[in-house]
C-alpha positions in Angstrom: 147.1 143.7 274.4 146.3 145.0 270.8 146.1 141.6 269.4 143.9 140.4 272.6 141.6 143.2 271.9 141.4 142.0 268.4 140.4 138.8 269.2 138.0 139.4 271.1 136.2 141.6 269.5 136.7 139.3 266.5 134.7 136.9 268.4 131.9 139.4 269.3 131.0 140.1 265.8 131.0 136.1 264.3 128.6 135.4 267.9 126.4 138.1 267.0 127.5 141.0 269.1 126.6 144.3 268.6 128.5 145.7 265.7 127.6 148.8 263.9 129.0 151.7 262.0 127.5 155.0 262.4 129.2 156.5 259.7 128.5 153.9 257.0 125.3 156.1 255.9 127.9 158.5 254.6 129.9 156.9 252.2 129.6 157.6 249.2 128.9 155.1 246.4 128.5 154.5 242.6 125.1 153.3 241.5 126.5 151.4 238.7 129.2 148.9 239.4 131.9 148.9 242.1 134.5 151.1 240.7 135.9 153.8 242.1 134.8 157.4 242.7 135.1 159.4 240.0 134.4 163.3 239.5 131.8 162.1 236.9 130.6 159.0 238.6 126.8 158.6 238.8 126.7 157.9 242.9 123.8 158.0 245.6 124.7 161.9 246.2 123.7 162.2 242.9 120.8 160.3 242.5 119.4 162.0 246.0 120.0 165.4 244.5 118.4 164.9 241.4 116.0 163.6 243.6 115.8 167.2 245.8 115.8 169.0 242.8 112.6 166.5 240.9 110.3 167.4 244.4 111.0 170.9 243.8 110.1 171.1 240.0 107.1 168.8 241.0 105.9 170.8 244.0 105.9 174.4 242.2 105.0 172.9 238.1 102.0 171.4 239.7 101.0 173.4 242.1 101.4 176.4 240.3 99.3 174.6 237.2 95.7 175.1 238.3 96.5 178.6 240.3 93.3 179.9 241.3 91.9 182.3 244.4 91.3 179.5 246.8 94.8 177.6 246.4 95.5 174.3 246.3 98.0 172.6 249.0 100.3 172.6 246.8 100.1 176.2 245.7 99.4 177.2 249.3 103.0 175.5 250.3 104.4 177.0 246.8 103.1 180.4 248.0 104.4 180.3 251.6 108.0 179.6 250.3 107.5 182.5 247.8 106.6 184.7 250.6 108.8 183.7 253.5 111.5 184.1 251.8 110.8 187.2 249.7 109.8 189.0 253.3 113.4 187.8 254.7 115.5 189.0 251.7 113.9 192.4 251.6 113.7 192.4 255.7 117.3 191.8 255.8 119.4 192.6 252.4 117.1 195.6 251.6 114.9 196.3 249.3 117.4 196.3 246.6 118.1 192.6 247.3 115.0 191.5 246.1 116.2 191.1 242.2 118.5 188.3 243.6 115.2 186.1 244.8 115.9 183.8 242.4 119.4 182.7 243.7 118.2 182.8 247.5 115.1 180.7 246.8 116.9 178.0 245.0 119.5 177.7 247.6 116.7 177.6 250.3 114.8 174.9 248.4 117.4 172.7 247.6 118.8 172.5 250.9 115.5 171.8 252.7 114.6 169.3 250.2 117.9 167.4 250.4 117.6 167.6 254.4 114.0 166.4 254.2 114.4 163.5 251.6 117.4 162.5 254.2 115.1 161.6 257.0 113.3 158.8 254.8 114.7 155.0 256.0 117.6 154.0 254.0 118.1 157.7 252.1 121.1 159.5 251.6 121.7 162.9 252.8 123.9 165.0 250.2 123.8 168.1 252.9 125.9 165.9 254.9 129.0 165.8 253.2 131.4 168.7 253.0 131.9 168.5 249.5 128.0 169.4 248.7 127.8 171.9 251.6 131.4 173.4 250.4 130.3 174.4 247.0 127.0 176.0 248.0 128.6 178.1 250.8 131.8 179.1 248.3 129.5 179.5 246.0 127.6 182.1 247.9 130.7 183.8 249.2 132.5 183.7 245.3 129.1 185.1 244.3 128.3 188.0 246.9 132.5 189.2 246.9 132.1 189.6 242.4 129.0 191.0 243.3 130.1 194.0 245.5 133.6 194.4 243.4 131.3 194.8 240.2 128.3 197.6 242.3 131.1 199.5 243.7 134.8 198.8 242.8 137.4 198.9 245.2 135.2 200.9 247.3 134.0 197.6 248.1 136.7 197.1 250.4 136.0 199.6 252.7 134.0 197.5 254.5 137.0 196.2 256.0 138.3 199.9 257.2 136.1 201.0 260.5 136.7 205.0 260.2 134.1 205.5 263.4 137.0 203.4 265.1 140.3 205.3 266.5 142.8 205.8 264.2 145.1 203.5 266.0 142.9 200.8 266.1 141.6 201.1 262.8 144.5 198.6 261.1 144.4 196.0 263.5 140.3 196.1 263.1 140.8 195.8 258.8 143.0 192.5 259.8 140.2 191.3 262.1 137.7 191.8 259.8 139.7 190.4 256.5 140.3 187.3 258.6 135.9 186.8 259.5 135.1 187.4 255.5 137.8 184.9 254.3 136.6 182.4 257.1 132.8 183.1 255.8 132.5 180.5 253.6 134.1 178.0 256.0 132.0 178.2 258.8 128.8 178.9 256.3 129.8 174.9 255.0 130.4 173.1 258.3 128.2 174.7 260.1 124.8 172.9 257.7 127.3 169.9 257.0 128.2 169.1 260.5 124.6 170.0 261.9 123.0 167.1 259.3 125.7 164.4 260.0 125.6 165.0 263.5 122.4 164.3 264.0 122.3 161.4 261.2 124.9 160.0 263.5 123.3 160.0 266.8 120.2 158.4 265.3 122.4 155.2 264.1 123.8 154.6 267.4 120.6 154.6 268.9 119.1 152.2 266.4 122.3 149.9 267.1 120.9 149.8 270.8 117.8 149.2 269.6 118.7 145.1 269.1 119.6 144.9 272.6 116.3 143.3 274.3 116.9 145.0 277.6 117.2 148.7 276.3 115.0 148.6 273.3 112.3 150.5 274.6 114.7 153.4 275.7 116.3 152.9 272.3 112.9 153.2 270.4 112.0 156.3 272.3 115.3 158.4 271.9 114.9 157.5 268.1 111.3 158.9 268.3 112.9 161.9 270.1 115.7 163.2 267.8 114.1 162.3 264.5 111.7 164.5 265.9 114.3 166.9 266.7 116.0 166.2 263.0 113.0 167.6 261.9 113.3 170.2 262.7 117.2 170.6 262.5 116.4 170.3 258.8 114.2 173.3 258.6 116.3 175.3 260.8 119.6 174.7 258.6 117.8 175.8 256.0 117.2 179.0 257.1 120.2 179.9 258.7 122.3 178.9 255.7 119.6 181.3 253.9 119.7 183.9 256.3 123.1 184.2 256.4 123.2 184.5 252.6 121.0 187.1 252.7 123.5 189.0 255.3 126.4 188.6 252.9 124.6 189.8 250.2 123.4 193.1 252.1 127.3 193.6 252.5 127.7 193.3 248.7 125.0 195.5 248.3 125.8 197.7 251.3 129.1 197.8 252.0 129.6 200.6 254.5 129.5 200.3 258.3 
């Protein structure tokens, strides 16, 4: 049966069947030469993040060159950035988050660049692998964690001991809440990784139905559909992965109940 099935679809893909790989737009290659994958390999993750990181230089260097009363575009979007997310750390981490703007608004720009630059035909999207999405959310959580240790000590860790809750409660509450900081970073990675592919994904199938005569049309329309939704999937990541930064570091800054 397995060698039957083998067959034939051997003989679908040399008549010209439909044949496509969804997941091809993931892999990651080198730009130079066919060798493997190297930790210090130039690939097409790293060309499309030094590519994420060249729109945002270019979008605040220039726009910020000519600043004057009645902005620019450019300074207009550079000074709507600035301000959304200044209003969301200080709305959400305090008012003594706001020395940290830095940090949050680099995080905020690179991921919506990346995600952006990723809806452009025959891109790569580095927010779509684990491995990119992984470092920036352990990063955060290695960050805010050093950051409340070095404010207030071990009193840091009483953010894990609920003394509103009954006494008897109170340890298995500490494990509860040890387990949800630890998984932070986890769910703070997958959660923008798994988002991006997802919907990277979907649009490929689509586009293999798209070279069937009798569907096209349907094809062409769901395509218009979700890149439209991708959109605005990539702002939305964005945020939340900000957002939630800006949560964690209120708990640094904050630690009590």
């Amino acid at each position: 049966m397995t060698k039957r099935t083998t067959d034939v679809a051997g003989e679908a893909h040399s008549e010209g069947g439909l044949v496509f790989h969804p997941l091809d737009q993931f892999k990651v290659t080198p730009l130079f030469g066919d060798g493997p994958v190297e930790w210090y390999t130039i690939t097409n993750v790293t060309l499309w993040m030094a590519l994420a990181a060249l729109v945002i230089t270019l979008v605040f260097a220039v726009g910020s060159r000519g600043r004057a009363l009645v902005p620019s575009r450019l300074q207009s979007v550079g000074e709507m950035a600035y301000g959304f997310i200044h209003n969301m750390i200080e709305e959400v981490a305090g008012h003594d988050g706001v020395k940290y703007f830095p940090i949050i608004m680099t995080l905020f720009l690179f991921i919506l660049s990346a995600n952006f630059l990723g809806l452009i035909p025959m891109s790569f999207t580095p927010t779509s692998h684990i491995a990119v999405s992984a470092v920036l959310g352990f990063g955060v959580f290695f960050f805010v964690t050093l950051l409340g240790l070095y404010k207030h000590g071990l009193h840091f860790l009483g953010m894990f001991w609920m003394s509103d809750a009954p006494l008897v409660l109170r340890p298995i509450i500490a494990i509860i809440e040890v387990i949800s900081y630890f998984v932070r970073p986890v769910s703070h990675s997958i959660r923008l990784a798994g988002n991006i592919m997802a919907g990277h994904a979907v649009i490929k199938v689509f586009a293999g139905f798209a070279a069937i005569a009798a569907i096209s049309p349907v094809s062409v329309l769901a395509i218009t559909a979700i890149y439209g939704l991708e959109v605005l999937v990539a702002f939305i990541q964005a945020y939340v992965f900000t957002i939630l930064t800006c949560v964690y570091l209120k708990d640094a800054l904050h630690p009590g109940h």
